[in-house]
N, C-alpha and C positions, 0 to 999 in steps of 0.2 A: 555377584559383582566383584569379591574379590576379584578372581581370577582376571579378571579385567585391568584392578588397578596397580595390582605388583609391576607387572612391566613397566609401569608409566614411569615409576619412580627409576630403572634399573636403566631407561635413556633418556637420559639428563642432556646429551649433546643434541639427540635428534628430534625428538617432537615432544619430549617433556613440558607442559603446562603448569607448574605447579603442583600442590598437593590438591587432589581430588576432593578430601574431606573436607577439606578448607571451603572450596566451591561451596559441593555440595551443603555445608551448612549455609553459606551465603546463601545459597537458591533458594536454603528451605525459611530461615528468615525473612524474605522480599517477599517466598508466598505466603507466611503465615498474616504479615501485616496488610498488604492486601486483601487476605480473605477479611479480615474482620472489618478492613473498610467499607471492601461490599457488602458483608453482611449488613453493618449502619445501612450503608446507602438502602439497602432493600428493604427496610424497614417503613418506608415512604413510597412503595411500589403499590399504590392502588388502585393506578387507571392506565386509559390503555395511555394517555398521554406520559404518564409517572415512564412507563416501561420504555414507549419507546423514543422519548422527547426528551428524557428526567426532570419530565412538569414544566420547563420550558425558564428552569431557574436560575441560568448560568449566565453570568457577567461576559461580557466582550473578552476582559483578558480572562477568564478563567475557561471562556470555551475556543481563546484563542491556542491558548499553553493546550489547551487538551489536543485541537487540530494536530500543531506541533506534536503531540505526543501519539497523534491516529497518524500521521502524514510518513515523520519520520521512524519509520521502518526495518527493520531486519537487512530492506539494501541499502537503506542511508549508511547504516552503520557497519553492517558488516560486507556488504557487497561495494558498495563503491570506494572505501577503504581499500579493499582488495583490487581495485579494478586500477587506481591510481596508484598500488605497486608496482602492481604488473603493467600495466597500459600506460601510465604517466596521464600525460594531458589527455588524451582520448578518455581515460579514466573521467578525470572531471568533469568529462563533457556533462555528464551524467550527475553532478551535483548542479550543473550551468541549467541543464533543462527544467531539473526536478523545480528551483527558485522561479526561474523567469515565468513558469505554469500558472504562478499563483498571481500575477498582473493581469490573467487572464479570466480567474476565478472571483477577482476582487472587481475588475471594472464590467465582466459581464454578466455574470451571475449570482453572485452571494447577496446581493437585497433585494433583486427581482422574485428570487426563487424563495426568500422568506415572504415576503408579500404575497404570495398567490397559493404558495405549498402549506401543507399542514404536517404528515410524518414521512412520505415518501415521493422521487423525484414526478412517479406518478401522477402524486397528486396533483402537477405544475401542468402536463401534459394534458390530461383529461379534464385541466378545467375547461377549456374553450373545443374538446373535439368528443370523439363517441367514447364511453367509459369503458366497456370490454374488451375491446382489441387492442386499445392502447394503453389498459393496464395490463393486459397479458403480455403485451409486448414487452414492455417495461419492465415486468417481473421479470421475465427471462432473461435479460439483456445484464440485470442486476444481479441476477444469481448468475452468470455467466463471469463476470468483470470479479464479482466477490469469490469466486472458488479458484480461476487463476490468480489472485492476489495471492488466498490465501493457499495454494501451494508455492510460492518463493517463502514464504514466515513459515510454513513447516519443515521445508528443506531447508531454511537459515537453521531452524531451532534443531535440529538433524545434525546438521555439523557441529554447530555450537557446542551442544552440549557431552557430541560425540568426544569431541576436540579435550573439553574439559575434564571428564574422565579415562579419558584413554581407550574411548571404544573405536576400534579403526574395521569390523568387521558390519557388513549392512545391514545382519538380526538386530545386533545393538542400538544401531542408530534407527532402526526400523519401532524398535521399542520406546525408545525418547521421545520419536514422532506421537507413539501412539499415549504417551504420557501427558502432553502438551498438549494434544488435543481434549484429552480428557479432562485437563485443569480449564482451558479456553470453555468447554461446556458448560462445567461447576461454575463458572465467574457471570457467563453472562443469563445463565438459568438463573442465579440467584441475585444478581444484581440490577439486570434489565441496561439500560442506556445510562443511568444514575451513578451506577455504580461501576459502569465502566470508563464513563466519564473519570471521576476520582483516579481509576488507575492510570488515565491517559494524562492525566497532570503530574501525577505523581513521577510516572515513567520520563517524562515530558523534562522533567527540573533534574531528575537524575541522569537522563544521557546528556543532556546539554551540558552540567558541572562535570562529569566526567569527560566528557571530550575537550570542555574548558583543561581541567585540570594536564590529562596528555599532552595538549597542546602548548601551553605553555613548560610541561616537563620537558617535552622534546626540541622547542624554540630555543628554551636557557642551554641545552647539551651545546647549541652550535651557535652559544653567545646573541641569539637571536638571531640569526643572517640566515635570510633562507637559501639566499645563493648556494653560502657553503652545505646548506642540508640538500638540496637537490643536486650539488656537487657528488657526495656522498651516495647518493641514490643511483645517479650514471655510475660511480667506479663501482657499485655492487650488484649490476646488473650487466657486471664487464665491457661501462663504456662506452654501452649503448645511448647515444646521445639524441636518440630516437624518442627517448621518456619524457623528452622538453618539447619537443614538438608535436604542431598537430601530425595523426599520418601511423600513426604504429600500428592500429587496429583498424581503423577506417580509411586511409590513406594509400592502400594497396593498390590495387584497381578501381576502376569505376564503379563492379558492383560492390564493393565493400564503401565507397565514397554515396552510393546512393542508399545503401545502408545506415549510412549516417543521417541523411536527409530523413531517410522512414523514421530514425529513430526520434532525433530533433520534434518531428512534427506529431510522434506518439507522446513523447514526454511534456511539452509545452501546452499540447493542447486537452488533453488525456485527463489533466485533473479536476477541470471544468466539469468532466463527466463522471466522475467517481463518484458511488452509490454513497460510500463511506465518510467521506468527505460532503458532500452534498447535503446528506442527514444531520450533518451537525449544526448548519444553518437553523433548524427548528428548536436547539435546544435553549434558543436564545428568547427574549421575550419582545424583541423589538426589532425593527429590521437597519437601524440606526448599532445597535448592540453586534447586528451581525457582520456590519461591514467593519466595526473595530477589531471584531474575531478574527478578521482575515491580514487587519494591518498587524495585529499581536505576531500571528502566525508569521507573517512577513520577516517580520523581523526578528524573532526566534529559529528560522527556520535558517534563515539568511546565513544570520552567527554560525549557526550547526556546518553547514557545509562549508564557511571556509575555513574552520577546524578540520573537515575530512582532506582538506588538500594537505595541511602538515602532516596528517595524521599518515597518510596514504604515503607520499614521498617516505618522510620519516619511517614506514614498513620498509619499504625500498630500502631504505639507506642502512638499516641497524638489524635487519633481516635478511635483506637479499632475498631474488623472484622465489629460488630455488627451495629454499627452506618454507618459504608460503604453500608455493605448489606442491612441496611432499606432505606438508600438515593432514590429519583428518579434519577434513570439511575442506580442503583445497585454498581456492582464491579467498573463500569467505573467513579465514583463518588469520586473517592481519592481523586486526584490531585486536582480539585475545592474546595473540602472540607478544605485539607491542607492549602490550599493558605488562605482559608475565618479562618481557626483557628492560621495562621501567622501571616496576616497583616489587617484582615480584610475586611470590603466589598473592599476599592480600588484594593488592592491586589487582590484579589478574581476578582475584575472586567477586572485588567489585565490579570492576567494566565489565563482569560475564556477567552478574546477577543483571547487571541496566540491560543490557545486550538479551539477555534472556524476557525482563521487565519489557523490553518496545516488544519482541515477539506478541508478550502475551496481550498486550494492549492492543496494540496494531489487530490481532488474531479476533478479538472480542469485538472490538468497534467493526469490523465486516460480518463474524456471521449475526448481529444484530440487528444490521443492516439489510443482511440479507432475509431474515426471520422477517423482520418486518415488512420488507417487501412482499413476500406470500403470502404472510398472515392478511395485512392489510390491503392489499391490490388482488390478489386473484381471489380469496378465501371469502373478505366480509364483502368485499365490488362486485364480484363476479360471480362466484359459488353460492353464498348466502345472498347476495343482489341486497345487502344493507339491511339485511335483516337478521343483524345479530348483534350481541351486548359485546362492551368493552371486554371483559371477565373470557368469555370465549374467544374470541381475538386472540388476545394474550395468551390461553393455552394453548391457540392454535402455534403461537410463534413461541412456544417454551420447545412443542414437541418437534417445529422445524430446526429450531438449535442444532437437536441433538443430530436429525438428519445433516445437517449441512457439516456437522461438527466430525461424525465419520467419514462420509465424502471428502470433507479437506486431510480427514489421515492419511486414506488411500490413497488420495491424489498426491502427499507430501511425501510418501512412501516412492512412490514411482518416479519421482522429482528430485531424489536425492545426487548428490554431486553436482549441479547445475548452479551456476554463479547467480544469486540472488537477486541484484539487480536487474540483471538481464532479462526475469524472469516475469518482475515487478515492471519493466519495458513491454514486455507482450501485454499483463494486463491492462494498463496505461493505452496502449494502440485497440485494446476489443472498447475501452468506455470512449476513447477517442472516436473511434469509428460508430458506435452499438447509441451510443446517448447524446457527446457533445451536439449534433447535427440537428437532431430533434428537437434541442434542450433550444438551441438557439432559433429556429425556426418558428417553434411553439413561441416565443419572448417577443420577437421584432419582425414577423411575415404574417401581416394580415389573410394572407389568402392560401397558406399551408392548411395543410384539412388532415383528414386523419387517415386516407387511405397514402399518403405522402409519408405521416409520421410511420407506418408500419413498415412501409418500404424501406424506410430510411436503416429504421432499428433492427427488422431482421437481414436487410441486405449487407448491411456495416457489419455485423457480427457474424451471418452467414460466413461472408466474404474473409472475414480477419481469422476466422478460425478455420480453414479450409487452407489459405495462406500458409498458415502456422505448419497445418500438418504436412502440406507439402514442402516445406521449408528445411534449410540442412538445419536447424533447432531440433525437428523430430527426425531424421535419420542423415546420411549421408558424410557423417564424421565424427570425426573420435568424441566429440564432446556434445555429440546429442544425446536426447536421449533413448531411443535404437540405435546404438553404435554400427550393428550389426547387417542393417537393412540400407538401401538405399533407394529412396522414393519421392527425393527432394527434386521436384519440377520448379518452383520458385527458387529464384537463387537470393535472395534476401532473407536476412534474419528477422527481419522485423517487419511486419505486412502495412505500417501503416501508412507508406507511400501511395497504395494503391486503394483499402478499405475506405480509409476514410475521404479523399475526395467523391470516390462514388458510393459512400452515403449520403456526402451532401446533394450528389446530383441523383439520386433515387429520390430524396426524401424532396428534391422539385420537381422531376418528372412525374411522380405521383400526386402529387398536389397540381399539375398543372392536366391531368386526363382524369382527376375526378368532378365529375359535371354534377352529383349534391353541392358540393362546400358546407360551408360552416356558418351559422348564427351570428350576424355579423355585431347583434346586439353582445352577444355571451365575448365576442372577441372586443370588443369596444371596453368591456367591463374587465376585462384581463387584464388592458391595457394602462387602463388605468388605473388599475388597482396592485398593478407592477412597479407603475412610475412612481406614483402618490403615496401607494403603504394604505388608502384609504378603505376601511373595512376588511382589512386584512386580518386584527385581532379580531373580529369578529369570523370569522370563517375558521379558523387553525383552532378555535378554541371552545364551536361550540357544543 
C-alpha cells in the first residue's frame, strides 16, 4: 500500500486528498464502532422475525432516521453532488425526484403494505392471488432492483475510497470493492435487520450533520448569498451560464428531453417499489408508527438534498468541472474533494468516513432484503411449501448473504467509473417498472388476478432490462460501460418511459383474459384489512 500512497502526497496541486493515514484511521474507527453495535444488536437475533423485522421494535422516528439512512445513498451524496457541479440544475433534478418519490410512498403504500405484509413485499402480493408464481416472481423482481442498486454503492465505494488513498489504477479500486463487500457481509450475517437498522441511524445523523455542517461552511465563504455562489460556479466552469438553467444535460434534443421524462417517472415513481425501502415498513409495530417513518423521512430527507444543491454548486465554484472530472472516482469525487478544500485532511477524513458509513448501510439494508426475499418467498413458500422452522429460514438467508454479497462485488467491479446516481436511476426504473404496478393493482383492483400480476412483474423487468442493454449506458459512448462496442438500439438512457407504462398495461391485460379470477372473499378481506389495520397484528406476528 505504500507504494500507492507516496504519490499522493508528492501532488498536492492535482488530486491530492489529504493524508491517507488520516482517512484510513477515520474508516477504521466508524468500523470498529459499528461492529460492536451489531455485535449488541445481534445479541437479540432469535427468530426469524428478530433477523428479518429487528422484532418489529422500532419507533416511527427511529425507523424513520434509519429510512433516511437506507434511502440516502452513495448517489445522494456522492453522485448528485457531482451531477450538480457538473450539470448544474439538470443535476438537481435528481435531488427534485429522489424527495417528490416519497408523497408517493407515504400516501400510497406505507400503511397499506404494513397492514396486509408481514417480512417481504410478497407477502402483500400473495395475500389475495396464487402463492408460487407470485412469490417467485417477486423474488426475482427483488433480487433484480437489489443487485442494480447495489452496483452504484459498490462503484461509489470504488472511487471513494479509491479517491482517498490515492489508488487511480482499476486492481486498486477493484480490491476496495472487494473489501466493502466483504465488511457489507460480516454486518449483515451478524447483525440481521437489528443491527443494520442501528447502522442506518447511526449513518443517517452523521451525513445529514456533515452536509449540515459543508453547508453552512460553504454559505458563510459567500456571506450567505447564493447568487454570489452560483456566480462563482458559472465563472469556474468558464461562464457557462448553462449551469442555471434547465437544458445542459437533458435539454439537447428531443431524445435527451425524453430522457428526462424516463428519468422523472423512474425516480418519482421507483421508490414506492423498492424492496429495501418497502421492508422497513415491517420493522415497525403498528401501521399508524409506519406512516410517521415516512413523515420523519420526509423531512430528514428533504433537509439533505437542499444541502446537496450548496453543496453541488459550491463543487462548481471552489473546484471547477475540470479538477472533478480529473479526480479518481470522476464526477463522484465532489463532495470529498469539497470537504479536503474546506477543512482539510480532518474534514476530508470525516465526510469520507459518513460517505463511506451510507455505502455500508445503504449496502446492508439491500442484500437483507434481498436474503430475505429467497429465504422467505421461494425457499420456506415454495421449495419447503411452509414446511420449515424459523431457525432454517434464517440459515437459508445467512448463506444467501454471502451469495448476493459476491455477486454485488463482481457487479461493483464491472461498474466501476459510472456516475452513481445515474446508476441508482436504472435501479429506481427496474422497481418502478418490475413491482410499483403490481404493488398497486394488488392494493386498489379488485379484479387483478395473478396471471396479471406475473405479466406485470416479469414483463416490467423483462422490458427494463433488455432497454438497459440495448441502451448507449451499456455501449455506444465514451461513458458506457463497453466503450468499445456499439449495440445501443434504444436511444434513451433510462428505459422507464417505456417499461413501466407497459407493465401497467400487461399487468390489465393479463388480469382482463384470465377467466379463474380470484376469491372474491380473500379480496374483500385484503381490502379491508388494508384500509382498517383490522387483524393485521394478528397475521405479521403469528
Amino acid at each position: 500500500m505504500t507504494t500507492q500512497l507516496a504519490p499522493l502526497a508528492a501532488t498536492a496541486g492535482q488530486s491530492s486528498v489529504g493524508n491517507p493515514w488520516v482517512n484510513i484511521t477515520i474508516f477504521g474507527l466508524f468500523v470498529a464502532v459499528t461492529l460492536v453495535v451489531v455485535l449488541r444488536a445481534s445479541k437479540n437475533n432469535k427468530t426469524a422475525a428478530d433477523y428479518y423485522a429487528g422484532g418489529r421494535s422500532f419507533s416511527g422516528g427511529q425507523n424513520g432516521t434509519a429510512i433516511a439512512g437506507d434511502y440516502l445513498s452513495a448517489a445522494s451524496f456522492l453522485g448528485i453532488v457531482g451531477a450538480i457541479a457538473i450539470n448544474g440544475y439538470d443535476g438537481f433534478l435528481y435531488s427534485i425526484g429522489f424527495l417528490v418519490a416519497w408523497l408517493v410512498a407515504l400516501l400510497l403504500v406505507a400503511e397499506l403494505l404494513r397492514n396486509t405484509g408481514k417480512f417481504t413485499m410478497a407477502d402483500v402480493l400473495s395475500f389475495r392471488l396464487r402463492q408460487k408464481p407470485v412469490r417467485i416472481a417477486a423474488a426475482i423482481t427483488t433480487l433484480a432492483v437489489c443487485l442494480f442498486y447495489l452496483l452504484a454503492q459498490m462503484a461509489g465505494a470504488g472511487g471513494l475510497v479509491s479517491l482517498l488513498l490515492g489508488i487511480d489504477d482499476r486492481m486498486g479500486q477493484s480490491l476496495v470493492i472487494v473489501v466493502v463487500g466483504a465488511l457489507m457481509i460480516m454486518y449483515v450475517l451478524i447483525g440481521g435487520m437489528k443491527g443494520t437498522t442501528w447502522v442506518q441511524i447511526i449513518k443517517a445523523c452523521l451525513l445529514i450533520a456533515g452536509a449540515f455542517i459543508m453547508t453552512v461552511w460553504v454559505l458563510g465563504m459567500y456571506g450567505f448569498n447564493l447568487s454570489a455562489l452560483m456566480g462563482d460556479a458559472v465563472a469556474a466552469a468558464g461562464g457557462n451560464e448553462d449551469l442555471l438553467k434547465p437544458g445542459l444535460k437533458y435539454g439537447e434534443n428531443i431524445t435527451t428531453k425524453m430522457d428526462f421524462i424516463s428519468l422523472a417517472l423512474a425516480l418519482v415513481l421507483g421508490t414506492a417499489g423498492l424492496p429495501h425501502v418497502l421492508m422497513r415498513f415491517y420493522t415497525v409495530p403498528t401501521a399508524k408508527e409506519a406512516r410517521r417513518s415516512v413523515v420523519w423521512a420526509i423531512w430528514l430527507i428533504g433537509a439533505f438534498y437542499l444541502f446537496t444543491l450548496v453543496l453541488g454548486y459550491g463543487a462548481g465554484a471552489l473546484l471547477g468541472p475540470d479538477r472533478i472530472l480529473e479526480a479518481p472516482g470522476g464526477v463522484n469525487s465532489a463532495a470529498p474533494l469539497l470537504a479536503f478544500e474546506l477543512g482539510g485532511s480532518l474534514l476530508l477524513g470525516v465526510i469520507a468516513a459518513v460517505a463511506f458509513a451510507t455505502i455500508l448501510a445503504v449496502v446492508a439494508g439491500l442484500t437483507i432484503t434481498a436474503a430475505a426475499s429467497f429465504s422467505h418467498d421461494v425457499y420456506a413458500n415454495v421449495i419447503a411449501k411452509g414446511k420449515t422452522t424459523p431457525e432454517q429460514e434464517v440459515k437459508v438467508a445467512r448463506r444467501t448473504v454471502v451469495v448476493i454479497g459476491v455477486l454485488s462485488i463482481l457487479g461493483g467491479i464491472g461498474a466501476q467509473g459510472q456516475n452513481v446516481a445515474f446508476l441508482v436511476a436504472l435501479a429506481f426504473a427496474v422497481a418502478a417498472s418490475a413491482n410499483l404496478p403490481t404493488i398497486l393493482y394488488s392494493l386498489f383492483w379488485r379484479r387483478f388476478t395473478t396471471r396479471g400480476a406475473v405479466w406485470s412483474m416479469y414483463g416490467g423487468l423483462g422490458s427494463a432490462l433488455v432497454l438497459i442493454i440495448f441502451s448507449p449506458v451499456m455501449s455506444g459512448a465514451e461513458s458506457s460501460m463497453i466503450p468499445s462496442a456499439d449495440f445501443a438500439l434504444f436511444p434513451l438512457s433510462n428505459p422507464g418511459l417505456v417499461s413501466i407504462p407497459l407493465a401497467f398495461l400487461l399487468g390489465w391485460l393479463g388480469s382482463k383474459l384470465d377467466t379463474d379470477g380470484e376469491d372474491p372473499r380473500v379480496q374483500a378481506e385484503m381490502e379491508v384489512r388494508s384500509l382498517t389495520g383490522v387483524g393485521a397484528e394478528k397475521a405479521v406476528d403469528h
